[in-house]
N, C-alpha and C positions, 0 to 999 in steps of 0.2 A: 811288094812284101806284105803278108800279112800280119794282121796286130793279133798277138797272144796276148791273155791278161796271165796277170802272174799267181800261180797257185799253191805259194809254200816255196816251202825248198829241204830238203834235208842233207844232213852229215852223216860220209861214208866212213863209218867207222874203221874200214881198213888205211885213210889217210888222213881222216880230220877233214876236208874239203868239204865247203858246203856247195850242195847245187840245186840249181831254181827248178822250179814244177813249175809248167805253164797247161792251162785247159786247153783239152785238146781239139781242134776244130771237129764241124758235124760228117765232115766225109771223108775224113784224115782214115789213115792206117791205126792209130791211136784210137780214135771212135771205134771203129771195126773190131780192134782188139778188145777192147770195152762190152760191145754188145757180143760178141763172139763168147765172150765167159758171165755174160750177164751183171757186169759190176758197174758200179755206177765212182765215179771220180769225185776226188775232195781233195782238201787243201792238206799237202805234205806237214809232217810235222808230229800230230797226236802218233800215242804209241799204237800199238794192234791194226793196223793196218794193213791192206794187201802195197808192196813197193814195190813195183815194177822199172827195171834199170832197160832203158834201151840203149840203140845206137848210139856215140858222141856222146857218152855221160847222160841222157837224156834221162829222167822221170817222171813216172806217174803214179801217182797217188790213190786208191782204190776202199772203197769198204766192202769186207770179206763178205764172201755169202756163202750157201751149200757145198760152190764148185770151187770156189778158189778161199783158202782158210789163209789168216793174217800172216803174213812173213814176207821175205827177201824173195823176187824172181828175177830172173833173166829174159829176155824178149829173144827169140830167137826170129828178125826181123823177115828173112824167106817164108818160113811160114807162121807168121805171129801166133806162135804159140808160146806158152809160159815153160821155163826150169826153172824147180824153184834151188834156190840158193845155200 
């Protein structure tokens, strides 16, 4: 098993439920998706942020850049690309 460190967590507003953000490993689908939009990962939590909701409740945490502007996405995991929300 691998060790994730934990990276925040945030509240889905459509249930109240908080869920954990862990950093995503260097060769993960999550990296990939990362460098694929040029964003760099930070701790869930602050407002204006890029959130990306994966598979299993999964998130990740993002600061916005040129290509991807602050808000709610969807990970459509076949081809990790973003909908945003």
């Amino acid at each position: 098993m691998n060790n994730v460190a934990p990276y925040g967590a945030i509240t889905d507003d459509r249930d109240s439920n908080v869920y954990p953000s862990y950093g995503v490993g260097a060769s993960s689908p999550g990296a990939q998706l990362l460098d694929d939009y040029g964003l760099t990962q930070t701790q869930c939590g602050p407002p204006n942020l890029v959130v990306i909701w994966g598979p299993d409740n999964s998130v990740i945490c993002a600061y916005p850049n040129d290509v991807v502007s602050a808000g709610i996405y969807e990970l459509d995991p076949a081809t990790l690309t973003l909908q945003s929300l």
